[in-house]
C-alpha positions in Angstrom: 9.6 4.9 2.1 10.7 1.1 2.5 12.3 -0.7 5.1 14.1 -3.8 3.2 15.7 -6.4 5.9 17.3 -9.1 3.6 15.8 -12.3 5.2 13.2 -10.8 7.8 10.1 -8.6 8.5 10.2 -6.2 5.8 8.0 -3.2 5.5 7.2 -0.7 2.9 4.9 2.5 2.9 3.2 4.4 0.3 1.3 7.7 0.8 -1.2 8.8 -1.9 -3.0 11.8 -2.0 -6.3 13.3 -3.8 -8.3 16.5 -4.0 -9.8 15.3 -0.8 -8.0 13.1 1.5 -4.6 11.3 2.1 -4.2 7.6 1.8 -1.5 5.5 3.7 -0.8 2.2 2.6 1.6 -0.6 4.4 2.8 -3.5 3.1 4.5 -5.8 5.5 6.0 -9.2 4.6 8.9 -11.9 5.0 11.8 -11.2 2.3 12.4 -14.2 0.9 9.6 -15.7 1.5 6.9 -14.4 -1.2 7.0 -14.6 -4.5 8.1 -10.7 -5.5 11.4 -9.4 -4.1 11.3 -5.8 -2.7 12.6 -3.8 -5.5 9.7 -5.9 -7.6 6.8 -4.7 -4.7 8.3 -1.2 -4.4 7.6 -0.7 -7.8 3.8 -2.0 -8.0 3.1 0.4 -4.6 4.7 3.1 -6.5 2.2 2.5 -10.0 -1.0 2.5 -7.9 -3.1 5.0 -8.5 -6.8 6.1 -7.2 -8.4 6.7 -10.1 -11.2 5.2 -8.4 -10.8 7.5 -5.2 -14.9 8.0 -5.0 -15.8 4.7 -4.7 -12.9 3.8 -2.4 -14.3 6.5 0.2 -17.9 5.2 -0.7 -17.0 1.4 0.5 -14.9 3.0 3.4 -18.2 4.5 4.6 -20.4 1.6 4.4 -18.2 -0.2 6.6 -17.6 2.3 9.5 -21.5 2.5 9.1 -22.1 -1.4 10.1 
């Protein structure tokens, strides 16, 4: 789901799921004003994958554990 204000605040969201648990991601930037437009950062949220979903919980947990 994105949220494309030409010019302004712009927001875009990308849910991911696993066997295990659902990740929600957010991107939030100033159209015009980076160096991707949206179309160009819809598409790299869209290719992300979580191959690596193990190791993302395992640093998730060592953090809430400081």
């Amino acid at each position: 789901m994105d949220q494309h204000n030409p010019g302004k605040q712009s927001r875009i969201f990308q849910l991911i799921q696993d066997d295990q648990y659902e990740y929600d991601m957010y991107l939030t930037y100033e159209d015009g004003k980076v160096k991707y437009n949206h179309i160009e950062l819809r598409n790299i949220m869209e290719y992300l994958d979580f191959k690596n979903a193990k190791e993302l919980r395992r640093k998730a947990e060592i953090k809430t554990k400081k």
